[in-house]
C-alpha positions as CSV (number, residue, x, y, z in Angstrom):
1,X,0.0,0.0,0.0
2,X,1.1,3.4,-1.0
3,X,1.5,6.6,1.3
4,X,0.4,9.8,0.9
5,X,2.5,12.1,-0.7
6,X,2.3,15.5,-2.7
7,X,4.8,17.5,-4.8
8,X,7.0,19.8,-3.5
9,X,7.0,23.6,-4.8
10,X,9.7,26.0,-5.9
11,X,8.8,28.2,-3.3
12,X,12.4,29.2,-1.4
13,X,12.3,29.0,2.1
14,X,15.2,31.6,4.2
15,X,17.0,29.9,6.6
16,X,18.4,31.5,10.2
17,X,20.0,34.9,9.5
18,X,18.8,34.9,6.3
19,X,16.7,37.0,4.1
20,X,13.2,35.8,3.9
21,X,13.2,33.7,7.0
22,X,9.8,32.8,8.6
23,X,10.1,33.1,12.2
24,X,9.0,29.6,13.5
25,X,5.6,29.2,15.1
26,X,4.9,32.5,13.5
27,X,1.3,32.7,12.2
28,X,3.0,33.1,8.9
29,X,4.6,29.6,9.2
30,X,1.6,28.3,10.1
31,X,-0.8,28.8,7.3
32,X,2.2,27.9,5.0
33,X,2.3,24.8,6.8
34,X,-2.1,24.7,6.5
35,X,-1.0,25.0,2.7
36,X,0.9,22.0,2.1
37,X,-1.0,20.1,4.5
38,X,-3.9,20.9,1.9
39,X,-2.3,19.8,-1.1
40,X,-1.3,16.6,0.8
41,X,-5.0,16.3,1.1
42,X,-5.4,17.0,-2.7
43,X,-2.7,14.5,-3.9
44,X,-3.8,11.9,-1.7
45,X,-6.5,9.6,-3.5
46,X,-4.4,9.7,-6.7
47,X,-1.2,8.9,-5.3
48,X,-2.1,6.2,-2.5
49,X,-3.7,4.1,-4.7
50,X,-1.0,4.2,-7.5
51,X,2.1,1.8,-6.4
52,X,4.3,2.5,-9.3
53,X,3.7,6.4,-9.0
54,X,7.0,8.4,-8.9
55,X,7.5,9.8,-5.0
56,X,10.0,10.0,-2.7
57,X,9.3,9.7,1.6
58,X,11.6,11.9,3.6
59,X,11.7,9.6,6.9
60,X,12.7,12.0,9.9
61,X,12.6,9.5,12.8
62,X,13.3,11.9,15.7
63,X,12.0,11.1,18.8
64,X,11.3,15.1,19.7
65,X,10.0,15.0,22.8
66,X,11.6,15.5,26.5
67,X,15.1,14.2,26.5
68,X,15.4,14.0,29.9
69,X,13.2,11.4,30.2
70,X,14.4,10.0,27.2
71,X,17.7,9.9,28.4
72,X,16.5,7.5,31.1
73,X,15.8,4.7,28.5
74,X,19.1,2.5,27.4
75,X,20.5,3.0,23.7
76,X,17.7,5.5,23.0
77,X,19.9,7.2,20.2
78,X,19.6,4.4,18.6
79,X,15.8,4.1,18.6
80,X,16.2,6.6,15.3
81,X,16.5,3.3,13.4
82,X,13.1,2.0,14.3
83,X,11.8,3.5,11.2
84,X,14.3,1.5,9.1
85,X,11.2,-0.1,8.3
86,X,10.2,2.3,6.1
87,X,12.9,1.4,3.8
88,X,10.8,-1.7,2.7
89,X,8.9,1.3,0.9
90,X,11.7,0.5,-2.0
91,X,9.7,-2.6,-2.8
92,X,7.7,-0.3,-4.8
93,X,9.9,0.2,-8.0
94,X,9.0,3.8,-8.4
95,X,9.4,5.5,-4.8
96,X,12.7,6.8,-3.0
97,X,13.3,7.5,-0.1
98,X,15.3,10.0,2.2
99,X,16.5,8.5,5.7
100,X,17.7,11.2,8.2
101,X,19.7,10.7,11.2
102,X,21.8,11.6,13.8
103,X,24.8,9.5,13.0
104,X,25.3,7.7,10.6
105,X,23.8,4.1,10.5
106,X,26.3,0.8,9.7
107,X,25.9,-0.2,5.9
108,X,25.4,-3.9,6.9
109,X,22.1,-3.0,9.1
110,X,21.4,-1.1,5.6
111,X,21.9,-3.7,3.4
112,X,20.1,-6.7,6.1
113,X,16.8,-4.5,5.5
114,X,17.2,-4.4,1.7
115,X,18.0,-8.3,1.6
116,X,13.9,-8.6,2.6
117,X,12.5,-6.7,0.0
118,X,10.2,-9.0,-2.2
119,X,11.1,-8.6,-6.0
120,X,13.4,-6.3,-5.8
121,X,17.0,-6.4,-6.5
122,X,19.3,-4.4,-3.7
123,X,21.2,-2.7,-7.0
124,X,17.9,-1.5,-7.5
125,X,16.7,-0.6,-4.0
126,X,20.4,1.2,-3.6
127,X,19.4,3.5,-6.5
128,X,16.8,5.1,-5.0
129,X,17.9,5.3,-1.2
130,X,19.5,8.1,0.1
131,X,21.1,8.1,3.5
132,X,21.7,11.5,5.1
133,X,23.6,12.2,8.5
134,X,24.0,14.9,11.1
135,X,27.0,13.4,12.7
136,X,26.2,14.8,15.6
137,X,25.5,12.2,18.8
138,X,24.2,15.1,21.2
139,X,21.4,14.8,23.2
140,X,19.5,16.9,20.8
141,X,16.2,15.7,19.0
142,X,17.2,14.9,15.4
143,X,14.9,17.6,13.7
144,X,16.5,20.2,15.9
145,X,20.3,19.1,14.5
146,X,18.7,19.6,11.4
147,X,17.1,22.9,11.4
148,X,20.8,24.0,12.5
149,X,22.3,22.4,9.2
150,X,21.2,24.3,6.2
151,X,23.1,22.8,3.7
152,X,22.2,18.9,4.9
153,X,18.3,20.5,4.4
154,X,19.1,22.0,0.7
155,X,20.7,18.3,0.2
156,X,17.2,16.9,0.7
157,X,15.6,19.6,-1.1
158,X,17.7,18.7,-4.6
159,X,17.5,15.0,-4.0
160,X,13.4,14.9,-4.4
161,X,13.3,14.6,-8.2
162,X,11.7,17.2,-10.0
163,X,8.6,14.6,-11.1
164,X,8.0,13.5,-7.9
165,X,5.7,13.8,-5.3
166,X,6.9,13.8,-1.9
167,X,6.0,14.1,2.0
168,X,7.5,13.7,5.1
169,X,7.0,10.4,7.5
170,X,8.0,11.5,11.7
171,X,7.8,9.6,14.3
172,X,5.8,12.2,15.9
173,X,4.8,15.6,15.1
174,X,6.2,19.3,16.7
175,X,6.4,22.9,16.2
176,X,9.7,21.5,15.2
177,X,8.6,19.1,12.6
178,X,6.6,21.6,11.4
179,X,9.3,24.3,10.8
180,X,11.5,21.2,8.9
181,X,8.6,21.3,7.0
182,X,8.0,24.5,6.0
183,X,11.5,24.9,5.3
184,X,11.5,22.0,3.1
185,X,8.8,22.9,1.2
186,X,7.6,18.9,2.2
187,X,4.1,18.3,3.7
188,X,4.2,16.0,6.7
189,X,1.8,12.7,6.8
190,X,0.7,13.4,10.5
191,X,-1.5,15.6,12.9
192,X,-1.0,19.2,13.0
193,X,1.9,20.0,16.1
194,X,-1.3,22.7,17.4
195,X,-3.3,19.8,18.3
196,X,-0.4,18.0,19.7
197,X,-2.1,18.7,23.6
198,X,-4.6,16.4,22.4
199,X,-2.7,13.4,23.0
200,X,-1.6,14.4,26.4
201,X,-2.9,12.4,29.1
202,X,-4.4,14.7,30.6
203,X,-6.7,15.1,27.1
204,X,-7.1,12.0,26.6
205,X,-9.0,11.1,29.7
206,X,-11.2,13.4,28.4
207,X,-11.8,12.0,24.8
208,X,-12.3,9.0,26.7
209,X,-15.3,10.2,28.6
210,X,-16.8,12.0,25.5
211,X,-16.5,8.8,24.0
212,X,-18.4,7.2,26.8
213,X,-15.9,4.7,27.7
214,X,-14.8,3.5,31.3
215,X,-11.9,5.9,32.3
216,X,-10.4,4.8,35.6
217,X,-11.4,7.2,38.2
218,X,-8.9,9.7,38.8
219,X,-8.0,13.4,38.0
220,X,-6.3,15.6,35.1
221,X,-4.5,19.1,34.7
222,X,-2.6,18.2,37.9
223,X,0.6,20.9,37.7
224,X,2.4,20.9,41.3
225,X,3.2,18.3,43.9
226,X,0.2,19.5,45.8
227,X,-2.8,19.1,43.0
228,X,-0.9,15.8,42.8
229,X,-1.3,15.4,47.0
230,X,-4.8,16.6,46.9
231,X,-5.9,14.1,43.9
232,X,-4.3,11.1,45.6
233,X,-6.4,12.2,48.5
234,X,-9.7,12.9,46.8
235,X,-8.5,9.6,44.9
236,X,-8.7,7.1,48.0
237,X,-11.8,9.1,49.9
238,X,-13.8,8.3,46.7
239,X,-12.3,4.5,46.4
240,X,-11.5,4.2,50.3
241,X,-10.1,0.4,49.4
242,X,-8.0,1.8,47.0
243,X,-4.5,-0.1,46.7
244,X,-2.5,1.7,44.4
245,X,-2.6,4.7,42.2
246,X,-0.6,5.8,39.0
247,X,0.7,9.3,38.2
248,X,1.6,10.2,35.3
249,X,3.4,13.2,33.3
250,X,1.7,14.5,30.5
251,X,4.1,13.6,28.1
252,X,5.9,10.7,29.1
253,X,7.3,7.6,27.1
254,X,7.4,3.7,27.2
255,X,6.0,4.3,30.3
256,X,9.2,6.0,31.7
257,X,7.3,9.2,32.9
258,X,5.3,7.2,35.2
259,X,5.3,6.7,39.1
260,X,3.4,4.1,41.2
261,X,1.9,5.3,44.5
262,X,0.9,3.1,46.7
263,X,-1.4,3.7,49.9
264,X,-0.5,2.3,53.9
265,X,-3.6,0.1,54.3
266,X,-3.0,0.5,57.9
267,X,-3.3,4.0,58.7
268,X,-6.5,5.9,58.0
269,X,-3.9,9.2,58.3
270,X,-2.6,8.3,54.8
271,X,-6.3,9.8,53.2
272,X,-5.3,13.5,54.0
273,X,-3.8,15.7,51.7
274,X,-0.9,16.6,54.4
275,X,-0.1,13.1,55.3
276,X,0.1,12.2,51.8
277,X,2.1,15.0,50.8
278,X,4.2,14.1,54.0
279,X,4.9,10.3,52.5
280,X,5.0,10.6,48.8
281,X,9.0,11.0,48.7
282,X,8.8,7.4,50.1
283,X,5.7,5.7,48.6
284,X,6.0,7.2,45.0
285,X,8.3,4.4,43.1
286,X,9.7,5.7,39.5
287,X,9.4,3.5,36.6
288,X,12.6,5.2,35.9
289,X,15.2,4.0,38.2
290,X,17.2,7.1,37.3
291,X,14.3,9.6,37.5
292,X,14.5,11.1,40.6
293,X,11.4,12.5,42.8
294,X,12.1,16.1,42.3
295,X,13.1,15.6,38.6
296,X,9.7,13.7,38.2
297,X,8.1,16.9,40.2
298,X,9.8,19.4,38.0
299,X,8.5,17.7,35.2
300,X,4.7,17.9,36.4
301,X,5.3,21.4,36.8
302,X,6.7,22.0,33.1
303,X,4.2,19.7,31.1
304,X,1.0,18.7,33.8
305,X,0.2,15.3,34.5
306,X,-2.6,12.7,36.0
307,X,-3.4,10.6,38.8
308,X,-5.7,7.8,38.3
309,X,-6.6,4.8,40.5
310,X,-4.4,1.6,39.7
311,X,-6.5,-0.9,37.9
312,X,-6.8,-4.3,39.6
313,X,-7.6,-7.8,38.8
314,X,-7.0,-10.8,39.1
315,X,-6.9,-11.7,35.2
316,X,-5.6,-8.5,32.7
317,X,-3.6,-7.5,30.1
318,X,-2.7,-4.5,28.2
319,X,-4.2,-4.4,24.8
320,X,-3.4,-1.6,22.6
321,X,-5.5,-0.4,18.9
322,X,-3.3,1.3,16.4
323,X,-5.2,3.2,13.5
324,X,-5.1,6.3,11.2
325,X,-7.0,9.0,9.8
326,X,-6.6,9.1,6.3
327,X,-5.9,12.8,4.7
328,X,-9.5,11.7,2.7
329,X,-11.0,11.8,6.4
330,X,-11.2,8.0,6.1
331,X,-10.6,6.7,9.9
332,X,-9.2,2.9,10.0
333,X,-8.6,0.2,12.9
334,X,-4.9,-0.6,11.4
335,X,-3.8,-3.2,14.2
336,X,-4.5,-4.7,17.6
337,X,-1.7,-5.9,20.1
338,X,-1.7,-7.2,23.4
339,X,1.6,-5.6,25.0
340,X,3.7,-7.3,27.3
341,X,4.6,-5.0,30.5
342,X,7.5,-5.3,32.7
343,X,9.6,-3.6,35.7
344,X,8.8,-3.5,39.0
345,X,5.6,-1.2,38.7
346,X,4.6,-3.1,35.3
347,X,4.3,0.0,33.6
348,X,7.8,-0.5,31.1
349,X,6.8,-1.5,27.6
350,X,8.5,-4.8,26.9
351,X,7.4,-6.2,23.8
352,X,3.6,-7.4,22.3
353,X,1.8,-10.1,20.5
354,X,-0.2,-9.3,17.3
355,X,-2.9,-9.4,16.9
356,X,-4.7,-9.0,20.4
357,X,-6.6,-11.9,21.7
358,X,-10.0,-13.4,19.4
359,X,-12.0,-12.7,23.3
360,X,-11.6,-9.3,22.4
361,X,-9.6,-7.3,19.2
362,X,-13.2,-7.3,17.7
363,X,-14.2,-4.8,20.5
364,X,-10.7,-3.2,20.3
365,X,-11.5,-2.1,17.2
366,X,-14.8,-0.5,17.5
367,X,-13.6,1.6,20.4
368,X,-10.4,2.4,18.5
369,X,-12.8,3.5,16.0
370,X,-15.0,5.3,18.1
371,X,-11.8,7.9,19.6
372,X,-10.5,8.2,15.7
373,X,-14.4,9.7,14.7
374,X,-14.1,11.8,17.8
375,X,-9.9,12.9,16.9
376,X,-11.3,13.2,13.7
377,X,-13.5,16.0,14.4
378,X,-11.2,17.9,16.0
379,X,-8.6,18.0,12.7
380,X,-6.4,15.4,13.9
381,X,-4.6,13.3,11.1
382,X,-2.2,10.5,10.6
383,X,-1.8,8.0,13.5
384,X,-2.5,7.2,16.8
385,X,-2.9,4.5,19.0
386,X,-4.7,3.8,22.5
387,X,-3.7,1.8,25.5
388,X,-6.1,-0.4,27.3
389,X,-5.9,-2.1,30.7
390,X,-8.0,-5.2,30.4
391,X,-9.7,-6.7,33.0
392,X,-11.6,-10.2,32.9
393,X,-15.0,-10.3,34.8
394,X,-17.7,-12.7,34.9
395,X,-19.2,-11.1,32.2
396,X,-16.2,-10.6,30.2
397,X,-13.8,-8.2,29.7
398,X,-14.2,-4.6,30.5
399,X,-11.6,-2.5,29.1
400,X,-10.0,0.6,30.7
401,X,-8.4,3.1,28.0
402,X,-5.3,4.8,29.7
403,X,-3.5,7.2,27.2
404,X,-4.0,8.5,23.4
405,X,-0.4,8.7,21.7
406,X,-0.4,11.1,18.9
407,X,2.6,9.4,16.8
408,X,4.0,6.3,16.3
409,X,4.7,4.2,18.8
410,X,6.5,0.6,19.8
411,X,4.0,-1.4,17.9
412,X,4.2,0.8,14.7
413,X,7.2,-0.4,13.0
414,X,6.7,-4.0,13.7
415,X,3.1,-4.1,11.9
416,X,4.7,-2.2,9.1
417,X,7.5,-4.9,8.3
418,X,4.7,-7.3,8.3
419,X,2.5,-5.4,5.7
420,X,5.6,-4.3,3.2
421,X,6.7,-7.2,3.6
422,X,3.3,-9.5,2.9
423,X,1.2,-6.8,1.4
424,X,-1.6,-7.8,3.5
425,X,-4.6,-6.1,5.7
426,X,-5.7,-6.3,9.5
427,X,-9.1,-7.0,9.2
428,X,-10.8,-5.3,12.0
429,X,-14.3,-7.4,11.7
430,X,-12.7,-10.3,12.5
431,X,-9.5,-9.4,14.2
432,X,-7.1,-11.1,12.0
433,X,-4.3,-10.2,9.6
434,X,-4.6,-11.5,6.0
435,X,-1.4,-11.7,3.5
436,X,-1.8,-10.9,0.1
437,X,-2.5,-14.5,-0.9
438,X,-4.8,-15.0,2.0
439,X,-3.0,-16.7,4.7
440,X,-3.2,-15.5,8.4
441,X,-0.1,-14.5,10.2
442,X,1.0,-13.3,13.7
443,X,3.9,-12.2,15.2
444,X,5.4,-11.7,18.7
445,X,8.1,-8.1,18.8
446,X,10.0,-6.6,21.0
447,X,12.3,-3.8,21.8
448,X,13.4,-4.8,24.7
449,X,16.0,-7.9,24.0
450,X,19.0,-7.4,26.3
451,X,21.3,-9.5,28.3
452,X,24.6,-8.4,29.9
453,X,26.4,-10.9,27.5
454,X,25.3,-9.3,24.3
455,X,27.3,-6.3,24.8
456,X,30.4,-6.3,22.1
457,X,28.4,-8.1,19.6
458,X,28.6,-5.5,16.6
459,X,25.9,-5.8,13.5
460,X,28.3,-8.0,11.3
461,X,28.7,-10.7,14.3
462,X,24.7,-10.5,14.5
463,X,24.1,-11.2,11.1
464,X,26.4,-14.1,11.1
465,X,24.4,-15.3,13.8
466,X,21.5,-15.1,12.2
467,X,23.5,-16.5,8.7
468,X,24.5,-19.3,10.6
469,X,21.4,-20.5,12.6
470,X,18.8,-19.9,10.0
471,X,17.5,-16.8,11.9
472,X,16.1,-15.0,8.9
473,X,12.4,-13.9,7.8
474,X,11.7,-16.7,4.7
475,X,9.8,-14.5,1.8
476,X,8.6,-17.9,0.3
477,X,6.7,-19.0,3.4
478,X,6.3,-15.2,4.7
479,X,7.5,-16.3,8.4
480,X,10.4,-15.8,10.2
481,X,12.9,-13.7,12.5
482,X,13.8,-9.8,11.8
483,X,15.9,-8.1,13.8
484,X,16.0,-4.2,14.3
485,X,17.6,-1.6,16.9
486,X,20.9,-3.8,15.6
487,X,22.9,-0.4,16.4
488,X,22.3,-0.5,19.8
489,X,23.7,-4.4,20.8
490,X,27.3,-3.7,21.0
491,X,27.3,-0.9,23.4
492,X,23.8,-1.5,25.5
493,X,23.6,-5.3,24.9
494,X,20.1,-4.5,23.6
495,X,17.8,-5.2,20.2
496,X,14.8,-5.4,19.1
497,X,13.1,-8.6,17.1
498,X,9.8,-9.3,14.9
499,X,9.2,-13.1,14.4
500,X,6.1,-13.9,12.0
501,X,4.2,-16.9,12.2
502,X,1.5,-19.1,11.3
503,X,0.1,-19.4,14.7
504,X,1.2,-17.6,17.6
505,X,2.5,-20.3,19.4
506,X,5.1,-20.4,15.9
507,X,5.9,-17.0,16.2
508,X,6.4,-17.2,19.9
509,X,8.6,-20.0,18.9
510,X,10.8,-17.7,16.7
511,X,11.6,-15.5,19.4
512,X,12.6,-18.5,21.5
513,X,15.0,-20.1,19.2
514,X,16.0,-16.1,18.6
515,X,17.0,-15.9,22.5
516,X,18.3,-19.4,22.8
517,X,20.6,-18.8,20.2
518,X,22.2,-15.4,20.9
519,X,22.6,-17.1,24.8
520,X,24.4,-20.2,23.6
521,X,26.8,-17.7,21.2
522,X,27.2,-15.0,23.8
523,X,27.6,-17.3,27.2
524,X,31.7,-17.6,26.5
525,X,31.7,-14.0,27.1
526,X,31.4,-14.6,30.4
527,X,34.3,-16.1,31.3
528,X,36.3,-14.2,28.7
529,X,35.7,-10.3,30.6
């Protein structure tokens, strides 16, 4: 399937200290930016359902958000490769592709991703990929490093062809974002960086309960340690058998902006504001061992944040619904996954399983559905997913929506691999993916693969691994192992995996004989340090 693109313009675009600039977040900069979002609009039937249409996708996978608490998460710079995916776009003989990032990525993680294109040759593929760096490993997000290298953005500019169509594929949309865009002259598949406070927390509690849906009880717009103090009191004299409760910042990530507060059962004391206030250095746990409790504090006051009770039960899981609103204002149920939570507070993505269970992707999907109409509405585009927590009952499963993220997230790029890679659909009626020819796969990812004994494994080691041990996706039977965040292994001892399968019990399989094997060629260096 084809993305959305739209041909770039002559139009130049000043850069800092030069004549002509547009001062960013200007109202100026803004209805330029309503302009080419338009024309992506315009473009978009034609082009989307034309596969050998001449385009090019400028991929810009920076993780702009706050790199403090990005910092906290291991190998993040690395995460910029997550989006490799989208260089299975190539399979299409008449697209290119642009792939920004920070530092420059190894040529044999390049050329692993080109080896599973279907029908194409990598001579081919080569022709029409263009790899761009900043060389720059900063902290910085990677559209910022950008924005500060004006001849790396004229680059871009004279490598979209003249006859091409072309638009820009983020991992999540910014002011920033939308400045690269401007600058670029490139309109940007994804929601408008003004409506970005819509996927907040905080806001999406509230699309929740205008979507009627069962929002766990708890509070929003929280900015200081004592609206958070007052809520976790109002919190347990509203649910006085109230166990636990989660606060969270606004704009956290993989669960690394949250905190776990948990109540004394024995002491009545702990339900006033004061005596909460007095114990929360002690009874609120990070999910970030390295965030402290006035870093964490700080970051309420900057951004705002939630509390909201805990949700208990004896049988759950945590389902998440991926979809997209199309530029035509077509909304779809793309994918469901049931994620797979770890740490001490459960609240770290680990991995997931696609799709979610048969008990319940069907319903998934109608509520995912239901908050993409209601997005919709309000001018968002692109897309979006939404956390559950699941709870069994005797009358089946009641399902808690948590959080709205307004970009791609962990379970983006794995269900991408699958469909360039198959050409198939999720089918949202009946919760199950179909291939191309009509055969029904699952798969089991993860970005979270990491033992102490990978570290010093580079990417060529890996791929002999996986050379050796028949750890490869097979195009002929569409099932198999693919690994990504490669970069990250040698110094973190950390990558990610997609393993496709028939059943999920085979793709579960895959990611056994995955871990098996990287033990059994890893466990020497043990005794070797």
């Amino acid at each position: 399937m084809q993305t959305p693109v739209v041909k770039k313009t002559k139009k130049p675009v000043g850069g800092n200290g030069q004549p002509g600039i547009i001062a960013p977040g200007s109202k100026e900069e803004k209805q330029l930016f309503q302009d080419l979002q338009d024309k992506l609009r315009s473009h978009f039937d034609f082009v989307f359902s034309d596969k050998l249409a001449p385009c090019t996708v400028v991929v810009i996978p920076s993780l702009t958000m706050d790199q403090e608490i990005l910092s906290k998460i291991s190998g993040i710079n690395h995460y910029e490769e997550r989006l490799l995916c989208m260089l299975l776009l190539l399979r299409n003989p008449r697209t290119n592709v642009i792939y920004v990032t920070s530092e420059t990525v190894d040529p044999v993680i390049i050329d692993y991703y080109l080896h599973l294109l279907p029908g194409i040759t990598g001579y081919h593929a080569k022709q029409r990929l263009t790899l761009l760096s900043c060389y720059d490993s900063s902290s910085k997000p990677l559209t910022e490093k950008i924005l500060e290298r004006p001849r790396l953005m004229q680059r871009i500019r004279e490598t979209i062809l003249p006859d091409h169509e072309a638009h820009m594929a983020c991992f999540n949309v910014t002011p920033l974002e939308r400045t690269l865009a401007v600058r670029l002259q490139v309109p940007i598949f994804g929601c408008d960086p003004d409506l970005f406070e819509l996927g907040n927390k905080s806001n999406g509690r509230k699309i929740f309960r205008e979507c009627g849906l069962n929002v766990p009880p708890g509070f929003e717009d929280l900015y200081s340690e004592k609206d958070i103090a007052d809520a976790l009191a109002e919190l347990r004299k509203q649910n006085p058998s109230i166990r636990r409760a989660v606060v969270k910042v606004n704009d956290g990530f993989s669960g690394d902006g949250n905190a776990l507060f948990s109540y004394n059962d024995k002491s009545k004391n702990i339900r006033s504001r004061d005596h909460i206030k007095e114990e929360m250095h002690e009874r609120l746990k990070m999910v970030s061992y390295e965030l402290s409790y006035e870093m964490f504090m700080q970051k309420i006051k900057q951004m705002g944040g939630i509390v909201e009770a805990f949700v208990e039960g004896k049988i759950k899981q945590s389902p998440s619904v991926q979809c997209r609103i199309m530029p035509s204002g077509v909304c779809e149920v793309v994918s469901t996954h049931d994620q797979e939570l770890g740490g001490e507070s459960g609240q770290v993505y680990l991995g997931a399983y696609f799709p979610a269970s048969k008990e319940y992707a069907i319903d998934l999907g109608k509520i995912g559905r239901q908050v993409a109409e209601a997005l919709k509405k309000k001018g968002v585009l692109g897309r979006f997913a939404v956390d559950f927590i699941s709870v069994k009952e005797k009358k089946g499963w009641v399902h808690y929506p948590i959080e709205i993220n307004l970009r791609k997230g962990g379970t983006t790029h794995p269900y991408i691999m699958l469909q360039f890679l198959t050409d198939g659909l999720y089918n949202e009626k009946g919760g199950l993916y179909y291939t191309a020819n009509g055969q029904v796969r699952y798969y089991f990812c993860s970005d979270n693969l990491r033992n102490d004994q990978y570290h010093g494994l580079t990417p060529p080691d890996l791929i002999d691994i996986a050379m050796l041990h028949d750890l490869h996706y097979d195009g002929t039977l569409q099932e198999g192992v693919m690994f990504h965040l490669i970069g990250a292994l040698s110094q973190f001892g950390k990558l990610g995996v997609v393993c496709i399968g028939s059943s999920p019990q085979r793709a579960k399989e895959f990611y056994d004989k995955a871990v098996e094997v990287l033990q059994l060629e890893t466990v020497h260096q043990l005794y070797t340090h």
